[in-house]
DONU-353859 format. One line per 3 residues: number of its first residue (from 1); for each residue y, x, z of N, C-alpha, C. Coordinates in steps of 0.001 Angstrom, whole numbers, plus 500000, padded with zeros to 6 digits. Each point is the difference from the previous one (the first is absolute). Layout:
NUM	Y,X,Z,Y,X,Z,Y,X,Z  ...
END
This chain:
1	214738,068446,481501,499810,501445,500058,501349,500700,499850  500112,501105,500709,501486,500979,500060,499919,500880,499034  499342,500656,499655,499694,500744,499320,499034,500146,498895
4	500077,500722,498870,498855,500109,498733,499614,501624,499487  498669,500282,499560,500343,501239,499668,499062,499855,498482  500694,500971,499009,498743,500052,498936,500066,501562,499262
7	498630,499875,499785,499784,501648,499805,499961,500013,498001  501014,500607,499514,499933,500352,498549,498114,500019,499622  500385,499105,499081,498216,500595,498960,499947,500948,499567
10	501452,500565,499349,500485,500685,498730,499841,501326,501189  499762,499956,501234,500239,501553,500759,498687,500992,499474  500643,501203,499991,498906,500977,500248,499705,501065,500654
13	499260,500786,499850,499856,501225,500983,501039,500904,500065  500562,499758,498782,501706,501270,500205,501146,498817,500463  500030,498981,500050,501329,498811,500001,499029,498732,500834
16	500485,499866,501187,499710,498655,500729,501224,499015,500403  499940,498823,499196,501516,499272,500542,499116,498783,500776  500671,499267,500859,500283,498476,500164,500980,499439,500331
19	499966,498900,500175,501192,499042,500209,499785,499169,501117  501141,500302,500764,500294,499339,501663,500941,498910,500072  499158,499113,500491,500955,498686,499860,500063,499267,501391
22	501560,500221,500303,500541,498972,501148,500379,498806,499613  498870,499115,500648,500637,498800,499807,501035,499509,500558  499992,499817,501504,500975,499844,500420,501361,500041,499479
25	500196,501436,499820,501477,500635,499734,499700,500183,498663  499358,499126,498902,500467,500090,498932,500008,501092,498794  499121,501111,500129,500315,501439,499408,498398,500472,499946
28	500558,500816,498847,498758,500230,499634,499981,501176,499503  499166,501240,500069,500522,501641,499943,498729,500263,499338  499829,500956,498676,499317,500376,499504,499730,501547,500073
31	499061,500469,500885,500000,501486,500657,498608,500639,499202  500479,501619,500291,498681,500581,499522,500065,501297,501264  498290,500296,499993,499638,500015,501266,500428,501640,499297
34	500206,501199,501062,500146,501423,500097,499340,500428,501285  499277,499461,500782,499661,500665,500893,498759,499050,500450  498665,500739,500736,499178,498802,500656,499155,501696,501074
37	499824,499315,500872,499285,500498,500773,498000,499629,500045  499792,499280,499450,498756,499431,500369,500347,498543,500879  501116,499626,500082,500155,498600,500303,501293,499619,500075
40	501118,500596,500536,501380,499871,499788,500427,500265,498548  500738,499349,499459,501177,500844,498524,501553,499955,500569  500071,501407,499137,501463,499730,499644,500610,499457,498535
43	500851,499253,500125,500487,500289,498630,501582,499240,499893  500461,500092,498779,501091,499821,499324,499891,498610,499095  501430,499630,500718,500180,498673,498797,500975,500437,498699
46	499532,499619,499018,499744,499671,498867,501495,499072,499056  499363,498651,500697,501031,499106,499601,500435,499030,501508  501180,499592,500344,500024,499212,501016,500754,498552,499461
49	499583,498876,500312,500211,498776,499488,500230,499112,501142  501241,499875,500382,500323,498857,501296,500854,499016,499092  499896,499184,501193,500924,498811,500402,499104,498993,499088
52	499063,500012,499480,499673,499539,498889,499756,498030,500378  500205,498864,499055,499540,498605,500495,498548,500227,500956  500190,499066,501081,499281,499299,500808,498449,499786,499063
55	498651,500276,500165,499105,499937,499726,498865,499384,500635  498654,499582,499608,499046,499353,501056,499003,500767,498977  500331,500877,498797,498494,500131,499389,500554,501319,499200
58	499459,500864,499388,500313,501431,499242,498798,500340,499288  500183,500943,499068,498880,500911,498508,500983,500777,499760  499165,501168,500069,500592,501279,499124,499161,500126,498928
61	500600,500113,499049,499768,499973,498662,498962,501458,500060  498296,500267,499769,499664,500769,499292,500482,500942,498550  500611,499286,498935,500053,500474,498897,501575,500597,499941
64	500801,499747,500670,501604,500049,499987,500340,500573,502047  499778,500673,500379,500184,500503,501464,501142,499389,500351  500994,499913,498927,502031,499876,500548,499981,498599,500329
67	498862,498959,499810,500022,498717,500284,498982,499436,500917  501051,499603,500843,499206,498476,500756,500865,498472,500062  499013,499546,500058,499666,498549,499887,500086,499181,501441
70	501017,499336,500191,499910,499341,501706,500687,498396,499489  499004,499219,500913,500267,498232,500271,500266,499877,501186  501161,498953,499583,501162,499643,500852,499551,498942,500615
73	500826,499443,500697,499938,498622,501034,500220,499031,498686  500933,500604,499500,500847,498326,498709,498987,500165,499018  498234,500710,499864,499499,499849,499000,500011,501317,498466
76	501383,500433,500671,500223,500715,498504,499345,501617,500467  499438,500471,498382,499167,501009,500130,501149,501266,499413  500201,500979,501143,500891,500899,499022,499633,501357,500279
79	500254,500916,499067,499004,501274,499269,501999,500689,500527  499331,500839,500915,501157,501485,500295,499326,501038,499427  501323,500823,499917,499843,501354,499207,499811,501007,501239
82	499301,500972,499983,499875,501285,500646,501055,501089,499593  500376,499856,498906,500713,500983,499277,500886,500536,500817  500644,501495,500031,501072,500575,501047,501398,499434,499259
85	500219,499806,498714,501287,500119,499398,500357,498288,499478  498390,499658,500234,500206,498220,499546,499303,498993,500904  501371,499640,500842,498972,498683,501177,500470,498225,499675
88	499035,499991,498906,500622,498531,499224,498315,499296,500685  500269,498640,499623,499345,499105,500580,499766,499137,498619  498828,499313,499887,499788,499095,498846,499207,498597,500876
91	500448,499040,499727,499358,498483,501097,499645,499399,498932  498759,499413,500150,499690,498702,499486,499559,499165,500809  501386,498665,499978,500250,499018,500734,498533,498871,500427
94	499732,499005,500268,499714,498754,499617,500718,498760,500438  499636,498992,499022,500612,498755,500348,499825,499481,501293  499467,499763,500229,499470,499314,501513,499977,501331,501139
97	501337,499684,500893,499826,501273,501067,498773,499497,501076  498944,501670,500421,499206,499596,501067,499639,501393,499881  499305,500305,501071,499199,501236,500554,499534,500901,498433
100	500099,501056,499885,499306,501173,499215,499041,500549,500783  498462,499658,500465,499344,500782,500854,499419,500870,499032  499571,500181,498897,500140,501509,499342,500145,500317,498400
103	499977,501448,500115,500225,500471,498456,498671,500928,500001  500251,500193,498612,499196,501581,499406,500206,499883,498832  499367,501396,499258,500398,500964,499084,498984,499954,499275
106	499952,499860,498770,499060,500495,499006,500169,501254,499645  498673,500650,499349,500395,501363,499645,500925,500150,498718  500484,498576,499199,500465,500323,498842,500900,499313,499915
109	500450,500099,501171,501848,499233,500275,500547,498652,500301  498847,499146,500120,499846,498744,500196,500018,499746,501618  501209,499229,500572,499508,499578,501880,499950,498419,500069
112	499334,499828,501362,499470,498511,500183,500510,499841,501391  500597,498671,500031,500522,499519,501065,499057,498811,500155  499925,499702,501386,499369,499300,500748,500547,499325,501031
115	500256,498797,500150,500940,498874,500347,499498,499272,500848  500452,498919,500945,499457,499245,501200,500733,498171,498932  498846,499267,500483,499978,498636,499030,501053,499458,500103
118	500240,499563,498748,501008,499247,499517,499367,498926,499211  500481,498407,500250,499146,499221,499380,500209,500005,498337  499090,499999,499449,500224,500014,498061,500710,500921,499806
121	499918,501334,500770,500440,501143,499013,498930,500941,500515  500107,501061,499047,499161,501181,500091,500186,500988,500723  499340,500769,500890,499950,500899,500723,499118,501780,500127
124	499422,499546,498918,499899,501479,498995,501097,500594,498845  501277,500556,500285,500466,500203,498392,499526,502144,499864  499976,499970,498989,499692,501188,499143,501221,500426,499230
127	500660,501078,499974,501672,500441,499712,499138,501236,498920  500680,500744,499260,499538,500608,499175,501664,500977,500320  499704,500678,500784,500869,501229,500531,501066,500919,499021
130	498659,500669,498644,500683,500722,499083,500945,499461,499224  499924,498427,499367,500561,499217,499314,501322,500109,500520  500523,499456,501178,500927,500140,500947,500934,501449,500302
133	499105,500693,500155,500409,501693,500261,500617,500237,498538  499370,499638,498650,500260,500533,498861,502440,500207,499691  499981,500453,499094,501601,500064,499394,500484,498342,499820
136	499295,498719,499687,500472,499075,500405,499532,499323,501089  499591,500086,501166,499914,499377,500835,501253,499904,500862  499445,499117,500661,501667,499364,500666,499675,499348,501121
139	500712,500342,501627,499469,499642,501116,500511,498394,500614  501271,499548,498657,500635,498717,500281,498935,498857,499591  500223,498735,500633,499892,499168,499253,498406,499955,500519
142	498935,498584,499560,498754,499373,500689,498945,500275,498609  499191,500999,500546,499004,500208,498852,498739,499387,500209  499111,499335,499211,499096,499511,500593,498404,501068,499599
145	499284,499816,501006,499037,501355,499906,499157,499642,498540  499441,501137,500008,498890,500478,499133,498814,498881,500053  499568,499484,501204,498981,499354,500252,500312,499374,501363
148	499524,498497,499871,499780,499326,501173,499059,499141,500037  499620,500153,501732,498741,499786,500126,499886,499597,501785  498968,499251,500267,499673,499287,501234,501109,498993,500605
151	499916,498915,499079,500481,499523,500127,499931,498978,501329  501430,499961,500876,500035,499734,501507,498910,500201,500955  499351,501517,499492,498750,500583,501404,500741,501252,500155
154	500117,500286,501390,500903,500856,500705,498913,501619,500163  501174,500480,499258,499191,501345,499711,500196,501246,501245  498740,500724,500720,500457,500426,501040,499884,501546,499556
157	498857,500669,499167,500443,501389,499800,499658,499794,498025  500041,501401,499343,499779,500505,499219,499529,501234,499515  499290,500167,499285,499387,501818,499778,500188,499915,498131
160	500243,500585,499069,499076,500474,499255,499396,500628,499256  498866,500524,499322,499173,500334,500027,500542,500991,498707  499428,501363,500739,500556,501471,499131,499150,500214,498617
163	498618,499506,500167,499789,500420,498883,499693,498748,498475  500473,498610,500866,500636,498982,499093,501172,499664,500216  501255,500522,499812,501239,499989,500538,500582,498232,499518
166	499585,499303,499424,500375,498615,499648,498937,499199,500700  499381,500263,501108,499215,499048,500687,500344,500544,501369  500572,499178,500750,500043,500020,501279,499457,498967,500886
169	499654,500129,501729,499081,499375,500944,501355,499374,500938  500144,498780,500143,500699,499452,501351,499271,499261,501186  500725,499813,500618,499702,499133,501102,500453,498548,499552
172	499510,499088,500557,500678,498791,500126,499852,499165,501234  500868,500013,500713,499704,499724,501521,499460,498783,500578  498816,499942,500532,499053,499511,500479,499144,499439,499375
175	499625,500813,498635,499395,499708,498825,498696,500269,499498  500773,501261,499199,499478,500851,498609,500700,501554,500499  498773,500946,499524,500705,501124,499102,499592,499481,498430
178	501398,500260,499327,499316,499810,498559,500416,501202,499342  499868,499885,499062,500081,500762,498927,500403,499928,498370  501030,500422,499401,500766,499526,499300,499935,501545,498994
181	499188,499106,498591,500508,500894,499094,501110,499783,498712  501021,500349,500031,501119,499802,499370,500016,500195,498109  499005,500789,499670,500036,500076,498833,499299,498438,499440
184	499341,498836,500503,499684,498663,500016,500956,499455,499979  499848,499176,498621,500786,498664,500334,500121,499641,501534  501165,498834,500416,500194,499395,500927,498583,498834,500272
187	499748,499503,499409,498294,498964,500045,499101,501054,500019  499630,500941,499542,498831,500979,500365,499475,500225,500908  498934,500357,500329,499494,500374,501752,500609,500935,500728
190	499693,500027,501142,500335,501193,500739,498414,499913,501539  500651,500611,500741,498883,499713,500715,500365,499957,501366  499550,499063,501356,500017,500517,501026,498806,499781,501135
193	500577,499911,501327,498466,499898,500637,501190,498905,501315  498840,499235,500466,500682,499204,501260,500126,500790,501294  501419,500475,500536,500237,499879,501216,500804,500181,500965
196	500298,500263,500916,500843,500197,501192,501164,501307,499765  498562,501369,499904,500695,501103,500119,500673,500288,498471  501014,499483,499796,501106,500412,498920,501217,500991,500452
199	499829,501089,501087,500846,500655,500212,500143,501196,500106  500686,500899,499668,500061,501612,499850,498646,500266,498661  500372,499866,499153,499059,500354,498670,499618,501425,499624
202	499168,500603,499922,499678,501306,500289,498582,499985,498528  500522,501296,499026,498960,499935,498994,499777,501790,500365  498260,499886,499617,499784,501138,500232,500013,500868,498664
205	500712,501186,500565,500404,500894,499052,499261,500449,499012  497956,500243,500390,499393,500838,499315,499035,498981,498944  500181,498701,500860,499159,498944,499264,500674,498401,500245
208	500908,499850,498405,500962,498756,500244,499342,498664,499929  498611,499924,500215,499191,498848,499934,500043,499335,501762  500631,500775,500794,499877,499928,501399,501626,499801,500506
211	499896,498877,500381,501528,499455,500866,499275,499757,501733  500890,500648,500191,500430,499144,501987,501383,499122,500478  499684,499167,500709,501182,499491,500762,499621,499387,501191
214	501061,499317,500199,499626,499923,501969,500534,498622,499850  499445,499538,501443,500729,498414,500419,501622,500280,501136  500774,498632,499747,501005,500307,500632,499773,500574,501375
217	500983,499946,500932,499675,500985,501094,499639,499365,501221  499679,499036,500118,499275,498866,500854,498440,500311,499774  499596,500833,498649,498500,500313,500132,500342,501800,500025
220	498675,499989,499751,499963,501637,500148,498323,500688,498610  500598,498880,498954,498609,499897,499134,500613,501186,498436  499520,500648,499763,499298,500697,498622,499544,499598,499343
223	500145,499792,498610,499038,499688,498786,499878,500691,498824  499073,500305,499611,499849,500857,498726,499789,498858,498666  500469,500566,498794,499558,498948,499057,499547,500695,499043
226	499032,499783,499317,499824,500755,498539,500271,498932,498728  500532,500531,499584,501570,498785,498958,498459,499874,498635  499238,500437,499987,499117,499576,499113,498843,498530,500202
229	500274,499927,501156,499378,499146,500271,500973,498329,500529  500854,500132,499693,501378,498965,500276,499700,498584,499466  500799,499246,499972,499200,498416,500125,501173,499869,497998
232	499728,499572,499560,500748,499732,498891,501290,498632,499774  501096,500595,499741,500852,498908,499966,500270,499963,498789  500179,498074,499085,500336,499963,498742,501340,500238,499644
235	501026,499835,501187,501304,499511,499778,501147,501151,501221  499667,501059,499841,500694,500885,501252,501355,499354,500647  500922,499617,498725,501017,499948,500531,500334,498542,501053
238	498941,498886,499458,499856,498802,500731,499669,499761,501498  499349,501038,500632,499882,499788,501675,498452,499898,499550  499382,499772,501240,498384,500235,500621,499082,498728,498986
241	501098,498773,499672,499132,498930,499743,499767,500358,498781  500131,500834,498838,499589,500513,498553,498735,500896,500411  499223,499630,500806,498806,500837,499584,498772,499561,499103
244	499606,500707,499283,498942,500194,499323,498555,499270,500645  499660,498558,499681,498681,499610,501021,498962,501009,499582  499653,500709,499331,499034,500938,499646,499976,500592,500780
247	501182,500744,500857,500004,501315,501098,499431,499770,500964  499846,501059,501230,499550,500140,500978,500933,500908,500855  500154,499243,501153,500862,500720,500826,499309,500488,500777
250	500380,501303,499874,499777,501248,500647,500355,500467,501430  499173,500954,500826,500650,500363,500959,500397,501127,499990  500568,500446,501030,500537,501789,499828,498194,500641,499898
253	500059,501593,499759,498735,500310,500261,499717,500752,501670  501279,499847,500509,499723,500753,501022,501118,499689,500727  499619,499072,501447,500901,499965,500759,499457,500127,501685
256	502116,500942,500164,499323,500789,501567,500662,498669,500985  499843,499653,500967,500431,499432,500866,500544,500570,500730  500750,499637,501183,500652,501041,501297,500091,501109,500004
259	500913,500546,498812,500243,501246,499885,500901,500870,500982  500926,498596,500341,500796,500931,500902,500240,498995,501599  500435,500299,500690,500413,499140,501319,500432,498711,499419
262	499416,498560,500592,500495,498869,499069,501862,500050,500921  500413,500349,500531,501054,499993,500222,501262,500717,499258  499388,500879,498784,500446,500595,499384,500123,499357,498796
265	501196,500764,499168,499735,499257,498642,499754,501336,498664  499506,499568,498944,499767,501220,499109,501498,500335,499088  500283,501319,500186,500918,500322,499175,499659,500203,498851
268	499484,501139,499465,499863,500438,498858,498435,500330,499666  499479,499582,498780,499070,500450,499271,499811,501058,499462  499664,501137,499297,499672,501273,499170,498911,500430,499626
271	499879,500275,498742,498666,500376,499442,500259,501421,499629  499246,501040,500290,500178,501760,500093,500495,499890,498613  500150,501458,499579,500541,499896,498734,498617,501465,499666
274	499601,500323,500869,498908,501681,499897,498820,499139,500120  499595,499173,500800,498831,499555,500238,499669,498210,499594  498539,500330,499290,500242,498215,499330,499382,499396,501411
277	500703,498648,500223,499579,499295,500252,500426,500068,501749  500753,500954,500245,500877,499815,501494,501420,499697,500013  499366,499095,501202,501184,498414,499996,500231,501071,501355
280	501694,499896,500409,500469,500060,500912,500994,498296,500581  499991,500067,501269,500438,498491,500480,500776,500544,501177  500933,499830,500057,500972,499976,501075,500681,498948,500934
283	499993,500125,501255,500409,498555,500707,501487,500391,500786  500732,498948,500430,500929,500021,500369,500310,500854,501682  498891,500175,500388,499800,501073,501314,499339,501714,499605
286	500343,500197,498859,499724,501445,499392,498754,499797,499858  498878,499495,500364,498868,500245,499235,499554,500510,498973  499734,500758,499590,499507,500476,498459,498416,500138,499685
289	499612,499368,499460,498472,500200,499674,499913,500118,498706  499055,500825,499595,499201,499783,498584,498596,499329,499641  500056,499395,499118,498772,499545,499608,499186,500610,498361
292	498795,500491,500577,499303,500526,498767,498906,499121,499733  500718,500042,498498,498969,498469,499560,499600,500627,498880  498397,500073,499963,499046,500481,499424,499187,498721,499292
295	499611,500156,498469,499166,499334,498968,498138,500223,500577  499531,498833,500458,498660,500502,499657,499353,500286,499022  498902,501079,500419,499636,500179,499102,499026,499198,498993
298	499823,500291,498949,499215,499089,498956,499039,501362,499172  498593,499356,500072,499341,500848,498771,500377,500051,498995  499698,501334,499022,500118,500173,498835,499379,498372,498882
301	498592,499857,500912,499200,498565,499405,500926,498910,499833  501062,499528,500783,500674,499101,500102,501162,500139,499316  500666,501154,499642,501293,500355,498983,499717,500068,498981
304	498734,500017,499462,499591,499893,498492,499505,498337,499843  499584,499546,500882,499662,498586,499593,501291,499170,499562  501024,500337,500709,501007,499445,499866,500862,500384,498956
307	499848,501451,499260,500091,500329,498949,499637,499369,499363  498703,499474,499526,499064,499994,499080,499924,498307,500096  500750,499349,501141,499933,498624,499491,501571,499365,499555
310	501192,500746,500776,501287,499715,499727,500304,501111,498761  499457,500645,499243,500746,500804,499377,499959,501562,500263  499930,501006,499509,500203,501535,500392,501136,500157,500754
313	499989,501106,500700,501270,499922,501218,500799,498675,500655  499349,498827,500290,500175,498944,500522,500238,500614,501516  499495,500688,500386,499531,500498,501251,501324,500321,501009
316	500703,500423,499112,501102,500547,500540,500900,499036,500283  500121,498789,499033,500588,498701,500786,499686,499007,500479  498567,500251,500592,499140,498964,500960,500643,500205,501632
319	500021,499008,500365,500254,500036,501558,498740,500527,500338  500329,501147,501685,499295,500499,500292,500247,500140,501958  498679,499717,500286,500123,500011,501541,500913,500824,500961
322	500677,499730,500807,500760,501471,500661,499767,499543,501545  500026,500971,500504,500153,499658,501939,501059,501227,500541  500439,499833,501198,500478,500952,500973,499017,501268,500380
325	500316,500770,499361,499356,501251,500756,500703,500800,501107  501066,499936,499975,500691,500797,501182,501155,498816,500516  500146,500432,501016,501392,499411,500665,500489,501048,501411
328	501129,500327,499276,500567,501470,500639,501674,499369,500493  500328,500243,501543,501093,500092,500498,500845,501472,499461  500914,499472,499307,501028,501313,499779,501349,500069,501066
331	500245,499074,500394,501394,499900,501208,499360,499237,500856  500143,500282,501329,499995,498614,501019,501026,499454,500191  499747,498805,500567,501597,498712,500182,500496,500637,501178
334	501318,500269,500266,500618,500025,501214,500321,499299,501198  498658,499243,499851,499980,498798,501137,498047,500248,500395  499965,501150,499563,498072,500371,500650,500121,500176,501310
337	498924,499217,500671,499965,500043,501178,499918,501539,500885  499482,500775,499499,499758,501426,500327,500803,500758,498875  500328,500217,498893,500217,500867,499100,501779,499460,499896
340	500728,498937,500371,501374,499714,499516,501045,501342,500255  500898,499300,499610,500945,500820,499623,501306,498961,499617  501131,500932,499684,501430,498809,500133,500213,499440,499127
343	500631,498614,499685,499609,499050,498740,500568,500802,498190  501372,500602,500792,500927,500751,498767,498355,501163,499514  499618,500541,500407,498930,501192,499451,499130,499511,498841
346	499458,498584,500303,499580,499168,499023,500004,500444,498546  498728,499626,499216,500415,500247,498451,500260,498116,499791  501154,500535,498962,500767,498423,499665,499089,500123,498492
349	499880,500993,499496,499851,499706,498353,499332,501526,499586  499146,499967,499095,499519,500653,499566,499396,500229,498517  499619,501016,498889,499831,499551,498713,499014,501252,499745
352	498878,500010,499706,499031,500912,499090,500964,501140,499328  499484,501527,500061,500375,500682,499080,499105,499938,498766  500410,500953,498940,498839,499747,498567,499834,501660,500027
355	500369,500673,501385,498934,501225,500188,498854,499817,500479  499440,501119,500092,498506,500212,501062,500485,501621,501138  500301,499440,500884,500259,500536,501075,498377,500417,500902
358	499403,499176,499886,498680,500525,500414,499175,498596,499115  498207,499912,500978,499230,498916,498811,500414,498572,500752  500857,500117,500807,500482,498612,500717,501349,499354,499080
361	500368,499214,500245,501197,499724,499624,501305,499982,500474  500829,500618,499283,501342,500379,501086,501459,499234,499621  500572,499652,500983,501066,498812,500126,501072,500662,500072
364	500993,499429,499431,501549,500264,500710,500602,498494,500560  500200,501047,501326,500322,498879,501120,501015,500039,500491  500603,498833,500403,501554,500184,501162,500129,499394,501266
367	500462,500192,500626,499923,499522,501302,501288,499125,500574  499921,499638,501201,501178,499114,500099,501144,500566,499979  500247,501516,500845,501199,500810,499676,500369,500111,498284
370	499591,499657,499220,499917,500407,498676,499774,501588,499566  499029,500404,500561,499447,501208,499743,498604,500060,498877  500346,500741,499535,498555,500182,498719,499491,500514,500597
373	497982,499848,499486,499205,501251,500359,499172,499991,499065  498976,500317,500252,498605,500591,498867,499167,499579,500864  499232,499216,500078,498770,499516,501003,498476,499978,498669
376	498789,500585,500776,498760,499742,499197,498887,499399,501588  499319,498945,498445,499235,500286,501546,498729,500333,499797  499316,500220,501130,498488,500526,500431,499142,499621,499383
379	499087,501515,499370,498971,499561,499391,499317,499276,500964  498512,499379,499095,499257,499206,500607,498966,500933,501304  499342,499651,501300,499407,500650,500662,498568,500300,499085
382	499402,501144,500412,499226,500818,499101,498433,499216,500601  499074,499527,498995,499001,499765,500633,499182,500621,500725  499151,499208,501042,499432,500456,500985,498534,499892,499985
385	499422,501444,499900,497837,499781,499403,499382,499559,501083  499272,498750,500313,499135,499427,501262,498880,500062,499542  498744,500500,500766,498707,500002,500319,499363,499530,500550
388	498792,499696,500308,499337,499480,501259,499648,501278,501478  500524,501481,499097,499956,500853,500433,501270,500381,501630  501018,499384,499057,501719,500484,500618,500078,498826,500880
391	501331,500126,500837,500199,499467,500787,501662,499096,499425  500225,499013,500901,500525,499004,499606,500745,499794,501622  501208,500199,500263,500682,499577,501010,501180,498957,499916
394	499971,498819,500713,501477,499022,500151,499955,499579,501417  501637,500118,499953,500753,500076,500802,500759,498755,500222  500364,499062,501020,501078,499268,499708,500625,500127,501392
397	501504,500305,500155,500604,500066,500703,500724,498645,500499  500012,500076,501361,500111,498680,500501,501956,499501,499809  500248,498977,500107,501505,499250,499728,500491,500926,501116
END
């Protein structure tokens, strides 16, 4: 991918920032918007950050804006400053050079790097940011992380989780998503589920019991997981063979198939930040779709039984049915047979605002020129009353 975009959490109705990231060329500009038309913005940068090391993976820090987090080719995870008056760099190395395919940010200063296999070493480490940042930290010299973990399984993304900031969800490629809670001993459980799609990790904003990710780009598959229902591991840091014979491996609760052209591959995942439970999925030919994934419903009869046999308010951490209720095109690919358009127009990247622009959900998007916009998309079509009375016409127009 050429490009990245991410929309501030911290924005609001008087102050909207995000952060534009060229990969390519290395730079990364932290702007706030002053102008929008109903789909164009204008605005002003902020902070501008070039020349910066060669990257394959990036996090902007929620809790600290002046920091992001980017993995290198040689493995090492290093945290740049945004600051206008301070452009220092902090790396944490590893022993064994190989691929960094990603990082992220805890909300409480903690980032996780994610590594491609190395035999008998680990490829989860956990850095503890503030420690480092503090009056003695020091950018010389080989520190060894906070926590290590997965040992020689090649880690392909990372997320984690805002409102347990010491438990985060990875990938492990051609595996597991698992799940890793850090306040556990190293032998303690953690949890994951068996499979393929370990890529682009996506937690939904309004309800963190719900993860998505995708398969590499040879498929074109979606999976939802609800992390309550996860298979139990005795030994996290040991690999797949420490599981728990008691468990049960789980499947996702909801998976889409052929989401996009199988000739395509999936870029990016997103879960709204206004609306629970909409997944946006983006493919490498601008595609943009959303998916609204709706809980069935359950009687009142059935939320009290389950009360009343697991405990009072059990209810709320029981797994619970969900399906697709909507599936809405927000961009077409620039390769539609009738609708194309030129490949540069394309959206490369896109990220949820945490406004409500209308009851849809609204994106900030960029295109291949590297232009921002404001894209929402279409409510759902309004139902239609049939009788035995009314009339009923179809049409099919010939090739």
């Amino acid at each position: 991918m050429e490009s990245a975009i991410r929309w501030s959490p911290s924005s609001t109705a008087a102050e909207q920032r995000f952060l534009s990231v060229d990969v390519t060329g290395k730079a990364f500009r932290l702007c706030r918007i002053t102008g929008f038309d109903g789909r164009n913005i204008q605005h002003e940068v902020l902070s501008h950050l070039k020349d910066v090391p060669l990257f394959r993976a990036f996090d902007w820090s929620t809790s600290n804006e002046n920091l992001i987090a980017v993995g290198q080719s040689s493995g090492e995870a290093t945290i740049l400053r945004l600051d206008a008056d301070q452009k220092e760099s902090l790396s944490f190395p590893v022993r064994n050079q190989r691929y960094c395919n990603a990082v992220a940010f805890s909300a409480h200063g903690l980032v996780a790097s994610g590594l491609d296999r190395v035999r008998n070493d680990f490829c989860l480490n956990i850095w503890d940011v503030n420690q480092r940042l503090g009056p003695t930290g020091t950018t010389k010299g080989f520190h060894e992380p906070l926590r290590k973990l997965a040992s020689s399984e090649p880690i392909t993304s990372i997320k984690f989780f805002r409102d347990q900031p010491d438990t985060l969800v990875t990938g492990v490629k051609g595996q597991f998503v698992r799940i890793y809670d850090l306040r556990e001993g190293p032998g303690n459980p953690s949890l994951q589920f068996p499979t393929r799609c370990v890529h682009n990790l996506a937690i939904d904003w309004l309800d963190e019991n719900y993860i998505a990710s995708c398969a590499a780009s040879n498929e074109s598959t979606v999976c939802v997981w609800d992390k309550r229902v996860g298979a139990r591991l005795t030994s996290p840091s040991l690999g797949s063979s420490a599981t728990n014979s008691d468990s049960i491996q789980n499947s996702s609760v909801l998976q889409l198939k052929n989401v996009f052209d199988p000739k395509t591959s999936i870029w990016s995942l997103r879960f709204s930040k206004t609306n629970r439970g909409s997944l946006g999925a983006l493919s490498s030919n601008g595609h943009l779709k959303t998916f609204e994934i709706a809980k069935d419903h359950l009687s009142e009869e059935y939320r009290s039984s389950i009360d009343e046999t697991l405990g009072q308010g059990s209810f709320r951490n029981y797994p619970e049915p969900v399906h697709t209720k909507h599936i809405r095109d927000v961009a077409t690919p620039f390769d539609h047979p009738i609708r194309g358009y030129a490949e540069k127009d394309r959206v490369v990247a896109f990220d949820f605002l945490n406004l409500s622009l209308s009851s849809q959900p609204s994106a900030i998007a960029i295109d291949g020129n590297g232009i921002p916009q404001i894209i929402t998309g279409r409510p759902p079509c309004s139902p239609v009353a049939l009788s035995s009375q009314g009339t009923l016409a179809c049409g099919i127009s010939s090739p």
